[in-house]
N, C-alpha and C positions, 0 to 999 in steps of 0.2 A: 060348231067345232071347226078346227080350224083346215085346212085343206091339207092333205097328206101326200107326199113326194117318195116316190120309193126309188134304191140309189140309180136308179141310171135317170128318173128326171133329173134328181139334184144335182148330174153330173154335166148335162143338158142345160141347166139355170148355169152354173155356174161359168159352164163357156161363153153363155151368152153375154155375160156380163165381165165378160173377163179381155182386156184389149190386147190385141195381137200386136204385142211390140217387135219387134226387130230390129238387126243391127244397122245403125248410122242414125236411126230416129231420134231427135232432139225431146227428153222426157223431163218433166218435174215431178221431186221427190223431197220426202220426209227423213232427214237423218235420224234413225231410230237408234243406233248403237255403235262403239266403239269395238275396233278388234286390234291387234300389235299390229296388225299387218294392213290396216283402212278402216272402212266405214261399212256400215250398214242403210241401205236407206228403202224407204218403205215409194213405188211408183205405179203401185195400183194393180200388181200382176200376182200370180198364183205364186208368181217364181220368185225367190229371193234375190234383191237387186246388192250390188258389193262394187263400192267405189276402191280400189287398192293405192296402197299411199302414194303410189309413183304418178300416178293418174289425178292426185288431188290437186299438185301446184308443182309449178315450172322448181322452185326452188325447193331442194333436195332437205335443207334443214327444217323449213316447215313445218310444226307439228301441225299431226288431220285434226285436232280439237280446234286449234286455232283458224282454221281457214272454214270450217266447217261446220256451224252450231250445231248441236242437237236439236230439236225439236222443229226445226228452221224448214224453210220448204228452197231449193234450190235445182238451176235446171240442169240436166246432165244428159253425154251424151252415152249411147251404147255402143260400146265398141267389140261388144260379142256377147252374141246369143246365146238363152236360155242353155247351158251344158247339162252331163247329164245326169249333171249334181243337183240342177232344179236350181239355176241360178243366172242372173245374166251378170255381167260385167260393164259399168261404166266409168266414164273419163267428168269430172267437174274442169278439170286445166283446160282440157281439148276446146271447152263453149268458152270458159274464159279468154283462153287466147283471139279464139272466132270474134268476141266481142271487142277486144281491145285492139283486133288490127281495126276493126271496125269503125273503133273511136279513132286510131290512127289516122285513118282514109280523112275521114270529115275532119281534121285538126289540119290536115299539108291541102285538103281541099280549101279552107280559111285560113289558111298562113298564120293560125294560131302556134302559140308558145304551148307546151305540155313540160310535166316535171320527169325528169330522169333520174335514179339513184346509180350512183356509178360502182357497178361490180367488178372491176378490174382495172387496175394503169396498165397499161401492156407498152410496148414503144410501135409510136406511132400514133398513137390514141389517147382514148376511153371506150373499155365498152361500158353500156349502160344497162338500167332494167329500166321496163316502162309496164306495170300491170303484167308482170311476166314474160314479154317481147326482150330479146336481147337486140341493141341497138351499137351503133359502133359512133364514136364521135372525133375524125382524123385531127390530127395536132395542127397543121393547119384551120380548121374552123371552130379552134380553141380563142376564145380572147384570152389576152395578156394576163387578164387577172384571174383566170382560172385553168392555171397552165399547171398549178400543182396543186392537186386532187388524192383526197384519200380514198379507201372504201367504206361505203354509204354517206357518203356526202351527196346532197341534193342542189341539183344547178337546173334552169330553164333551157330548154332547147327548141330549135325549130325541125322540121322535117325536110329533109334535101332530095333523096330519093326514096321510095316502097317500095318492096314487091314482094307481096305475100305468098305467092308461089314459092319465090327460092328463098324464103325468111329471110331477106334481103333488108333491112332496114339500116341508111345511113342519116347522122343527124349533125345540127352545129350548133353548139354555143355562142359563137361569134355573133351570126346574124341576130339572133336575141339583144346581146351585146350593142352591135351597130344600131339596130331601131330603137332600142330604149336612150339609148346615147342621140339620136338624131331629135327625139321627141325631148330629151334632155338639154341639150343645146339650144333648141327654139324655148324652150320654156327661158334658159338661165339669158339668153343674149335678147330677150324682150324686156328683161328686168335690171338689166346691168347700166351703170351709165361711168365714163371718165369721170376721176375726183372722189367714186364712191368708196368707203372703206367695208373690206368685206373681212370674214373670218375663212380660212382657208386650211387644208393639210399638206404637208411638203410629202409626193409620194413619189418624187424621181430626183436622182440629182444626178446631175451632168458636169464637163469643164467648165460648160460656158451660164450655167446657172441652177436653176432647179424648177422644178413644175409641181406648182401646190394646186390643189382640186378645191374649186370651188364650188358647190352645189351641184357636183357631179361632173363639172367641165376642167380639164386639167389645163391650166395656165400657164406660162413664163413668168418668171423670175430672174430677168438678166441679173449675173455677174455684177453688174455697177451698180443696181440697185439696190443689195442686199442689205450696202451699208455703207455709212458716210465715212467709215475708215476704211481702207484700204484691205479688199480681200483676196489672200492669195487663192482661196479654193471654196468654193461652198460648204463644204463639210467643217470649215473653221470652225462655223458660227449655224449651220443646221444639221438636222437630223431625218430621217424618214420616218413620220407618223409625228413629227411637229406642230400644234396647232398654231397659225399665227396669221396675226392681221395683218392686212397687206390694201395699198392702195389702186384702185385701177388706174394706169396712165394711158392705154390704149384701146381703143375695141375695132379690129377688123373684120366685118361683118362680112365683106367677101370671101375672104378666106378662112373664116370662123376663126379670128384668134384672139386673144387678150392677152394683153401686157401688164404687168404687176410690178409695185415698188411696195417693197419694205421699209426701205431706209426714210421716206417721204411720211409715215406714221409718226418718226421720232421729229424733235427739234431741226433745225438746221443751223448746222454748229457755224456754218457762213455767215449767218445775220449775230454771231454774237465775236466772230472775229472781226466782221466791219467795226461793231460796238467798240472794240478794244483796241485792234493792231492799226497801226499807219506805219507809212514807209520812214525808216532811219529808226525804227524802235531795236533796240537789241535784244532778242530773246531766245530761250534756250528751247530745244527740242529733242526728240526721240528719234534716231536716224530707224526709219522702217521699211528701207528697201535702197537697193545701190544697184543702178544703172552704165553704161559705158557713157551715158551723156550726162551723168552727177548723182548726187543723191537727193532721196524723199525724206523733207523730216516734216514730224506730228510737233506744229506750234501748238495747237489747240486742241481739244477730244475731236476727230475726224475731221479737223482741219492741213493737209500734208502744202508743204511749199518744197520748191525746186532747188535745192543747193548747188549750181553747174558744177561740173568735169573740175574746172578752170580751179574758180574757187576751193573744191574739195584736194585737191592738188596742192594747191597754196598751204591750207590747214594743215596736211599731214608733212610735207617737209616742216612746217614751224615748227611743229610739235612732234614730230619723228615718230609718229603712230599710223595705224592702216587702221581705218575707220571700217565699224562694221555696224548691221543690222542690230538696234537697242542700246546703241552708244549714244550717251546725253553730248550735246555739242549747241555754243553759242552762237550765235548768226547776227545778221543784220537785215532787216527788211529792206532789200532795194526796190523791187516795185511790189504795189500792191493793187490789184484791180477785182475787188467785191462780186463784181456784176459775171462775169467770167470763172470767177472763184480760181484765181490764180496769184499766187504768191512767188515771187524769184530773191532766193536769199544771198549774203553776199557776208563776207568778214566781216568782224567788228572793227570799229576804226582802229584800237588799239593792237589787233592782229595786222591791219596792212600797213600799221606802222612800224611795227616790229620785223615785218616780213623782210629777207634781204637783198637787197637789191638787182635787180635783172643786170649782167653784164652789156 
């Protein structure tokens, strides 16, 4: 038969076997059940253990299902003793956050990158979420490209300064930014050569030209190079998020830079006006820009020659017009030199025949 317990032993076993928790103890527990107001979880005590919603997760929307499985075994902390409802009270946030400055420490200890979701644009910042840590990211150690941010958008950060005492954590995008950029630039400036043609994006434009990104490295695109016709402004003839081929003409390795031509991918309208034009040929043009020193006319698709002051003076008394910008007009080739890509035009003989006479 089996051994018989009368109640004050069984009340004796059961102490024995029963572990004396108390508060700040780090415990693991069985989520047994759901209630509107938290969890139930089963950690080995006489007493009933109760995580309450506020106590589950840093963020307030959170549903307890979702952070909390049923059946799941998870550690938790107590944050008050057995009451004398015959119940303790614990925290799952309070270990989680314990653990994730923890992962913090050893991530600014390795100058590793971590993911942040960013809960707020405030001015001045971002703050962030990192595993339930709020984190702040100043507009300064924003890069450029992620200077506009929604909420929950996810960006890479590095760690600047901790201090888990005063839940102090400040963080930068930038630096992320700069070392991926530094390991980017050695990668692209070991594989680039002058003459090479590459595929690129236009992602700035400026007066004096535009900067296409090539394989992560952002480039120049001078002004003269966009194109063999005369361009008053980049924005003629591009756009931002433009894909386009472009040729390298420079690489300055000291000072990490590369030089791009566009215009060097198409034809060069120069070897097909050597083909054609000599000097004394009379041909008409597109006047496409008027200077105080004469006019530019288009002989040829992005060929422009010099019409002087002098001359352009001469034409409109002849003809008692004021010459503008997209006016068709006759010329004369007076010099031509190929090699220089410089054309100087001059009246047709029959205009400084006709022209009258200087007193």
């Amino acid at each position: 038969m089996g051994e018989k317990y009368s109640n004050g032993d069984f009340e004796a076993l059961l102490e024995k076997y029963d572990y004396k928790f108390k508060r700040g103890d780090i415990v693991k527990g069985v989520v047994c059940a759901y209630e509107s107001d938290g969890a139930i979880v089963d950690i080995g005590s006489k007493c009933t253990a109760f995580v309450p919603k506020y106590e589950v997760s840093s963020d307030r929307k959170a549903r307890v299902e979702d952070v909390l499985e049923k059946n799941t075994e998870y550690e938790f902390l107590i944050v008050q003793d057995c009451d004398e409802n015959g119940k303790f009270t614990l925290s799952y946030k309070k270990v989680h956050l314990a653990h994730t400055w923890a992962e913090l420490e050893k991530v600014k200890e390795a100058d590793e990158t971590i993911a942040a979701v960013v809960s707020q644009v405030v001015r001045g910042g971002l703050v962030v979420d990192i595993s339930g840590v709020q984190g702040f990211i100043p507009q300064g150690q924003l890069c450029a490209r992620e200077t506009i941010c929604n909420q929950g958008d996810k960006i890479e950060v590095k760690i600047l300064t901790l201090d888990k005492s005063q839940n102090n954590l400040i963080l930068s995008n930038r630096k992320v930014y700069e070392t991926n950029m530094a390991e980017t630039r050695k990668s692209v400036f070991a594989q680039v050569e002058v003459g090479q043609i590459v595929k690129g994006e236009v992602v700035r434009i400026t007066d004096f030209g535009a900067f296409v990104n090539v394989g992560g490295v952002d480039c120049l695109l001078p002004l003269s190079q966009i194109s063999w016709k005369w361009v008053e402004h980049p924005t003629d003839l591009l756009k931002i998020g433009q894909e386009i081929n472009v040729e390298i003409i420079d690489i300055d390795y000291d000072k990490q830079r590369i030089s791009l031509s566009l215009k060097n991918t198409e034809p060069d309208p120069w070897l097909q006006a050597e083909a054609e034009l000599k000097e004394g040929d009379i041909k008409e043009g597109t006047i496409t820009r008027i200077k105080a020193f004469g006019a530019f006319v288009e002989v040829l698709p992005g060929v422009e020659a010099l019409f002087p002051q002098s001359e352009l003076g001469d034409y409109q008394n002849k003809n008692n017009c004021i010459i503008k910008a997209g006016d068709k007009i006759n010329t004369r080739i007076i010099k031509f030199n190929p090699k220089d890509k410089r054309i100087s035009l001059g009246l047709p003989t029959e205009e400084i025949e006709a022209a009258p006479a200087q007193p």
